[in-house]
C-alpha positions as CSV (number, residue, x, y, z in Angstrom):
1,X,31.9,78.2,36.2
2,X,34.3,79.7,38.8
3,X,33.7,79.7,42.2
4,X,34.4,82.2,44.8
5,X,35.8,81.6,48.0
6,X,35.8,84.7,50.3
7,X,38.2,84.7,54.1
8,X,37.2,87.6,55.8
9,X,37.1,88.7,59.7
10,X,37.4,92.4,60.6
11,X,40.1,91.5,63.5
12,X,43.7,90.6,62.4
13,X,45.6,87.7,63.2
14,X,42.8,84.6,62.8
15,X,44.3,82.9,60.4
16,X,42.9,84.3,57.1
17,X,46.4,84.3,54.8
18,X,46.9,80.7,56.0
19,X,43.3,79.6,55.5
20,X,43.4,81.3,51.9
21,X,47.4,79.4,51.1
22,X,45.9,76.1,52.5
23,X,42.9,76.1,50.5
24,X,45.0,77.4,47.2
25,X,47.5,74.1,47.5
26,X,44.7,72.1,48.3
27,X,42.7,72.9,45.6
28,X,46.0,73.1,43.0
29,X,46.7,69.5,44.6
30,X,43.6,68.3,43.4
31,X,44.1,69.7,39.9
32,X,41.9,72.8,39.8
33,X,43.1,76.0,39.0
34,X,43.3,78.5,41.2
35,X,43.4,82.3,41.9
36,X,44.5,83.9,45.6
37,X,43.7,87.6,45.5
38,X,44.9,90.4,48.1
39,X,43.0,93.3,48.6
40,X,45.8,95.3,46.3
41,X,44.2,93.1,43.6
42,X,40.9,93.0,44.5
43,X,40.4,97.1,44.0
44,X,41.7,96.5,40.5
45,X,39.7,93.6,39.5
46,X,35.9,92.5,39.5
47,X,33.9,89.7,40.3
48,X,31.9,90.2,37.2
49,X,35.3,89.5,34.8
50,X,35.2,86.0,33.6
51,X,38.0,83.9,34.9
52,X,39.4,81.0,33.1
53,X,40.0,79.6,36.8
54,X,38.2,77.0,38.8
55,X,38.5,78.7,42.1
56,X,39.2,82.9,43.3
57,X,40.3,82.7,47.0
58,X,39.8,86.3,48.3
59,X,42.3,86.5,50.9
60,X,40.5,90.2,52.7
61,X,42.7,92.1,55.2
62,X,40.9,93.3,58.3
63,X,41.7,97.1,57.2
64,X,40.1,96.0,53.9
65,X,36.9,94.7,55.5
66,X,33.5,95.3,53.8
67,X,35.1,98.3,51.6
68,X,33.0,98.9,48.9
69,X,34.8,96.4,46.3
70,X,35.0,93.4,49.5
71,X,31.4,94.0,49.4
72,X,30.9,93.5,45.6
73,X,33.0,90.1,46.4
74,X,31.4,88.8,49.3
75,X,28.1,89.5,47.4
76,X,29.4,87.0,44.2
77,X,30.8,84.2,47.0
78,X,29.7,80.7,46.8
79,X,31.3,80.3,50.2
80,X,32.1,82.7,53.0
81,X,34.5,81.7,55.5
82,X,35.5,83.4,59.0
83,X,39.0,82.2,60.6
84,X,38.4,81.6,64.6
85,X,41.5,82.0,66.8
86,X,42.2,82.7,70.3
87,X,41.4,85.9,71.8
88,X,38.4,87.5,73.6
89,X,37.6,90.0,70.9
90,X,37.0,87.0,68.4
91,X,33.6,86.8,70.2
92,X,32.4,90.6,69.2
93,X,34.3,91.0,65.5
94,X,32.1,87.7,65.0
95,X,29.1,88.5,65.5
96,X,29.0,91.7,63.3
97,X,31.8,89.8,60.6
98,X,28.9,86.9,60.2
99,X,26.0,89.4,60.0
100,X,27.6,91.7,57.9
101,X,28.2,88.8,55.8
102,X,24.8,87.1,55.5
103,X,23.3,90.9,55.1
104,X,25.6,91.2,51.5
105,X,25.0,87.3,50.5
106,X,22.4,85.3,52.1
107,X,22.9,82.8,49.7
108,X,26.5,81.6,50.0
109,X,27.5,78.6,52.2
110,X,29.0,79.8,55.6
111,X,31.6,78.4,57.6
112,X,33.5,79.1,60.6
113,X,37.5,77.8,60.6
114,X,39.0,77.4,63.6
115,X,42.9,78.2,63.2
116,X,43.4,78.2,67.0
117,X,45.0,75.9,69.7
118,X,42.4,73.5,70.9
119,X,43.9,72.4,74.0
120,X,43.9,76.2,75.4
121,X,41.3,76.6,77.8
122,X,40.3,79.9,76.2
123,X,39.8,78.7,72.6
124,X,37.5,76.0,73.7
125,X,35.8,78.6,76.4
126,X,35.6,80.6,72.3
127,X,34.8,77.8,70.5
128,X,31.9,76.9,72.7
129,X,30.5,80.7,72.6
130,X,30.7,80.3,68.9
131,X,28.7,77.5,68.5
132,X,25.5,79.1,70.7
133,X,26.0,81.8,68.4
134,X,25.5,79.4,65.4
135,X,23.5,77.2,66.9
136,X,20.0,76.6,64.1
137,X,22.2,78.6,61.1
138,X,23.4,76.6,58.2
139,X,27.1,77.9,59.4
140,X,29.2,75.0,59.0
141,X,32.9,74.6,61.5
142,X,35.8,73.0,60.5
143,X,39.5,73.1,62.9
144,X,42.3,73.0,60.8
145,X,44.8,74.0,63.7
146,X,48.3,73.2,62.7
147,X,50.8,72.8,65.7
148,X,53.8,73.6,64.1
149,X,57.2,74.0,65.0
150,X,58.9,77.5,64.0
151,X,62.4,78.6,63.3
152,X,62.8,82.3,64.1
153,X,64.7,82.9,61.3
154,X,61.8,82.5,59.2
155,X,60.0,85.4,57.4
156,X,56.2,85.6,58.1
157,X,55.7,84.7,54.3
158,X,57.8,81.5,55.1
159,X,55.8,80.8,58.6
160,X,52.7,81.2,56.5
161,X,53.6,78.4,53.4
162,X,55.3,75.7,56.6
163,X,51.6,76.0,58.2
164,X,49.6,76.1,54.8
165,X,51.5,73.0,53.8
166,X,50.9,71.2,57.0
167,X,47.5,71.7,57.3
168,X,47.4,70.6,53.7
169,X,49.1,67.2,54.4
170,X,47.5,66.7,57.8
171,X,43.9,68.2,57.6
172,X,43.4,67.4,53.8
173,X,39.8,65.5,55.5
174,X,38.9,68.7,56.7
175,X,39.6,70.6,53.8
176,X,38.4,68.1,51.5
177,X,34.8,68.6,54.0
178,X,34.7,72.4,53.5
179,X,35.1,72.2,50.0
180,X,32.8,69.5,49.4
181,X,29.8,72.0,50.5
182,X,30.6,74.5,48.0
C-alpha cells in the first residue's frame, strides 16, 4: 500500500523542496519507488487514485497551503512533516501549520525537521520554543541541517539536489529514523 508523505509550512523558505528531494533519493536509494508531487500536480491528481508507488512525497508550496486539494492530502498522510528554519516568524506559522494539520488528520505521525543552522543563536533560541510547544504531543524532531558550500553560479534547482544529496549521504541516520516511524 502506498504511503503518503506530506511537507507543508505556510511560511516560505524552511526547507520543504529539500526535505521532499532528500527523502525522494533516500527512499529511491533504498529501492522503493517513489513519487514527489508539486502543487501543479497535486490540483490534477487525487489521493484516492491507486499508485503503483511505494511512497507520494507531497512537496506543498506555502501559497498552496491547506487549499482545498492540500487538505484532501494532508487528510490521506501517514506522515506529516513541518521544515523548521531560522526566522522569528517560524514560531507563529507553527503553531497554526501543526494545528491546522492535526485538525485535517489526527491520525498521521507528525514530525518537525529542522533545516536550519544549529550553531546560530536564534535557531536554538527557535528550536528551544518549539519543543515547549511540542512538549507531551507525539510530534517527533529530527535536524537534517546540511552546511554546504555554494557556487553562485548555481541555479536554485542545482542548490536544492547539492543539499538533498548531502543530507542524503551525511544524515541517512536521521532520515533512516523519520522514516522508520511511518
Amino acid at each position: 500500500m502506498t504511503k503518503i508523505i506530506s511537507i507543508v509550512d505556510i511560511k516560505g523558505g524552511t526547507g520543504k523542496s529539500i526535505t521532499s528531494l532528500a527523502l525522494q533519493k533516500k527512499l529511491i536509494q533504498d529501492g522503493f519507488t517513489v513519487e514527489l508531487l508539486n502543487e501543479g500536480v497535486l490540483e490534477m491528481v487525487s489521493p484516492a487514485v491507486e499508485s503503483n508507488t511505494d511512497y507520494v512525497i507531497i512537496d506543498a508550496s506555502p501559497g498552496f497551503a491547506f487549499s482545498e486539494k492540500l487538505n484532501e492530502w494532508v487528510q490521506a498522510s501517514d506522515m506529516l512533516i513541518t521544515p523548521v528554519a531560522e526566522s522569528t516568524f517560524v514560531l507563529k506559522a507553527l503553531n497554526s501549520t501543526i494545528n491546522k494539520m492535526s485538525e485535517l488528520n489526527n491520525k498521521s505521525r507528525n514530525a518537525i525537521v529542522y533545516t536550519g543552522n544549529r550553531n546560530s543563536e536564534l535557531f536554538q533560541e527557535i528550536k528551544g520554543e518549539v519543543q515547549q510547544k511540542i512538549e507531551g504531543t507525539n510530534i517527533m524532531e529530527v535536524d537534517i541541517f546540511a552546511p554546504v558550500l555554494l557556487d553562485e553560479s548555481w541555479s536554485n534547482q542545482e542548490i536544492q539536489q547539492h543539499i538533498a544529496s548531502y543530507i542524503v549521504k551525511e544524515m541517512d541516520q536521521e532520515l533512516s529514523i523519520l522514516l522508520q516511524n511511518l
